[in-house]
C-alpha positions, 0 to 999 in steps of 0.5 A, a space after each residue: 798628459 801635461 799639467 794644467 786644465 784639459 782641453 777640449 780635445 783631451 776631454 773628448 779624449 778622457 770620455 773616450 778612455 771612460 772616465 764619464 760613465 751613463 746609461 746612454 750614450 755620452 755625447 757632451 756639447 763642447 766647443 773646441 775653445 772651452 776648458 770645460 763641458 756642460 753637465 746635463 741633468 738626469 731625470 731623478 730629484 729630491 726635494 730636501 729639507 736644506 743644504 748638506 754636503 756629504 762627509 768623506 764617508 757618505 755617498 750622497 744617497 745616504 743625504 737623501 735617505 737622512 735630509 729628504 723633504 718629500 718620501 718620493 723620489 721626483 721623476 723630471 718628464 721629458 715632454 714638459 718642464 718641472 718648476 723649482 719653486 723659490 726658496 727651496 732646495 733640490 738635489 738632482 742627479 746628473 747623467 754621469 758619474 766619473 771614474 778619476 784616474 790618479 793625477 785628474 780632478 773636477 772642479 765645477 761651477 754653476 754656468 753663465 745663464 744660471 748664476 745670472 738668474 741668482 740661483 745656487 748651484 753646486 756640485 755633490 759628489 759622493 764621499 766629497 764634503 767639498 761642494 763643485 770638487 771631486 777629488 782624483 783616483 775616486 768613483 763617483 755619482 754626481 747630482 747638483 743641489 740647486 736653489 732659486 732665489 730670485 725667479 723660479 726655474 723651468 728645467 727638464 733633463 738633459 739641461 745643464 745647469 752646471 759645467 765640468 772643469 778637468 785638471 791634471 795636477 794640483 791647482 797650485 801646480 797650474 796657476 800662472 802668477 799674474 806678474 807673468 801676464 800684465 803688459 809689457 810682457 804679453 802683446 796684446 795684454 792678458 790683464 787691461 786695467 782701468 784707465 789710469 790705474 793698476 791691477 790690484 793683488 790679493 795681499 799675500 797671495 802673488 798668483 790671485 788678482 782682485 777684481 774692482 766694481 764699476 759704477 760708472 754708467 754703461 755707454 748704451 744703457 746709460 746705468 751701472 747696473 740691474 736689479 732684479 724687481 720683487 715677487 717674481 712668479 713667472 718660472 724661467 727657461 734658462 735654455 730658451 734664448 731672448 725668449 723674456 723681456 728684461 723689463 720685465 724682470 729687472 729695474 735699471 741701477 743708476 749711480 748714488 752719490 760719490 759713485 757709491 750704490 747701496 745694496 739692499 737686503 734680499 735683493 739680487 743685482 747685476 754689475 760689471 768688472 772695472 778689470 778687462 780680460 782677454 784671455 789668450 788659447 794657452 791659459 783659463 780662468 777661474 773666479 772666486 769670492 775674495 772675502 767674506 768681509 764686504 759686508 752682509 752681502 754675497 758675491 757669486 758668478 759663474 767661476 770660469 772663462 774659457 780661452 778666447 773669452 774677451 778676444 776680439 773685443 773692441 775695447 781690448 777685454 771683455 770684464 767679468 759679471 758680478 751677481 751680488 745678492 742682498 741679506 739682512 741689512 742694506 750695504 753701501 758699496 762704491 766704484 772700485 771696491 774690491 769683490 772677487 779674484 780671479 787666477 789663470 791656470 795653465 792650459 794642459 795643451 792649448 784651446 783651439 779657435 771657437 768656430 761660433 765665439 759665446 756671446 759672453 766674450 763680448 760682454 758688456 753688463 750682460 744678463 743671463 740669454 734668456 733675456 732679450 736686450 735691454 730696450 732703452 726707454 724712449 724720449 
């Protein structure tokens, strides 16, 4: 098998070779476009008394027995949904556990539809005291601590709150420099830039490429931006699709003097890349934080984008989505301030075509699906 991340053939291949172990039958929703798959929830979960990664000697059971809340383990009926309540922490324990062969390992993010909904969360594996890795030639049980922030969550099992990325080789092995990938090189371009400008580059670092804040007006909203408004009660069905009101849960951000826009502390807000992408079937994406530097704010977004994402977009590229949280002072940010990098990792073999494309290659300033399209206010 080839260096780079699997695809969706190969992770059908691995699951059949039995490096996902459950209890029941292992039947993961995966499209032949993705670089990586759902991982549903199982019925098991603790509520802790706060945030803790196991050390490489410590099976997350022994951070449950030392860091529980409550006495009781927590079972998640089937025939309803349990809400997670604002401001606390949980661990839940996922269907699988893995078995890793030497040369294969996770990484894992939050998805889409949850990260949107300004909730953390992050892998926890067994003897792993990194959050959303799990090392090569290991065995391990996985779980996802999950925080609300922002608006109550409802889940129950078999919801996927978060997804699996398999890699063979290193990261380093599997990055692609991003000279390799700016246009003339590649037709139609991988990276688009905003108009009159250029891709920027970490300093130092010649694979990471920056993404920049857009605060210039969305064309069919006419803002930049959403905030999500205070004192949220209603619980939220991440799975549900345009069941919610965006107006209901979200206030419109327009543009403050010299396209600037002040974040303000405890709140969580929506925006957009200046960078546009379209990723060809050959080669992912994987986002991270570019510096804790910004300003007292946090910066955090579903960490991958598959094959095909922004392809077929009628301006080229499809940008990324900035979740940009608030925290003990306000912080000014203008158009073009650097927020996140990102780095193009080689597919192992290439992603097929999606028979049913995700919305999300197509967004614009887009939020989480549970939410209904922003109804512009009437004259």
């Amino acid at each position: 098998m080839p260096v780079g991340v699997l695809s969706a053939e190969q992770i059908q291949r691995i699951i059949s070779d039995g490096v996902l172990k459950s209890d029941t039958t292992v039947t993961p929703r995966i499209s032949p476009a993705d670089s990586a798959i759902d991982a549903p929830l199982g019925d098991s979960m603790y509520e802790m008394k706060g945030s803790r990664r196991p050390n490489a000697q410590e099976p997350v059971l022994d951070v449950i027995q030392r860091y529980k809340k409550c006495a009781e383990r927590i079972t998640l009926p089937r025939d309803s949904a349990t809400v997670l309540k604002k401001g606390s922490i949980y661990l839940i324990k996922l269907k699988w556990s893995v078995v890793l062969p030497a040369g294969l390992h996770i990484r894992a993010t939050a998805k889409s539809s949850i990260g949107r909904l300004d909730a953390l969360v992050r892998l926890v594996a067994d003897n792993e005291p990194e959050f959303d890795r799990v090392s090569a030639d290991k065995r391990a049980d996985l779980y996802v601590e999950v925080a609300p922030l922002t608006f109550p969550l409802m889940i129950k099992p078999d919801l996927a709150l978060s997804q699996l990325r398999f890699m063979r080789g290193n990261e380093e092995w599997c990055t692609v420099p991003h000279g390799a990938l700016v246009a003339p090189f590649e037709d139609p371009p991988v990276l688009i830039p905003p108009p009159g400008g250029s891709i920027k580059t970490s300093h130092g670092d010649p694979s990471g490429v920056l993404l920049s804040l857009n605060l210039k007006p969305e064309e069919t909203t006419g803002f930049i931006g959403y905030c999500a408004k205070n004192d949220i009660t209603t619980a939220i069905n991440p799975d549900l699709k345009g069941e919610y009101a965006a107006e209901d849960f979200w206030s419109p951000v327009q543009p403050g003097p010299a396209d600037s826009v002040t974040i303000e502390r405890d709140r969580f807000y929506i925006f957009r890349s200046v960078e546009r992408f379209r990723v060809p079937e050959h080669l992912s994406v994987d986002c991270q934080a570019y510096s804790e530097g910004l300003g007292d704010i946090r910066i955090h977004y579903a960490g991958f984008a598959h094959p095909f994402f922004g392809d077929g977009h009628p301006k080229g590229g499809a940008p990324l989505i900035f979740e940009v949280r608030g925290h003990s002072v306000d912080t000014i940010l203008r158009h073009g301030d650097s927020l996140a990098k990102v780095y193009f990792r080689r597919m192992s073999t290439p992603a097929k075509p999606p028979s049913d494309p995700s919305p999300y290659s197509n967004q614009e300033l887009t939020l989480s699906r549970c939410f209904r399209p922003w109804t512009p206010a009437q004259p």
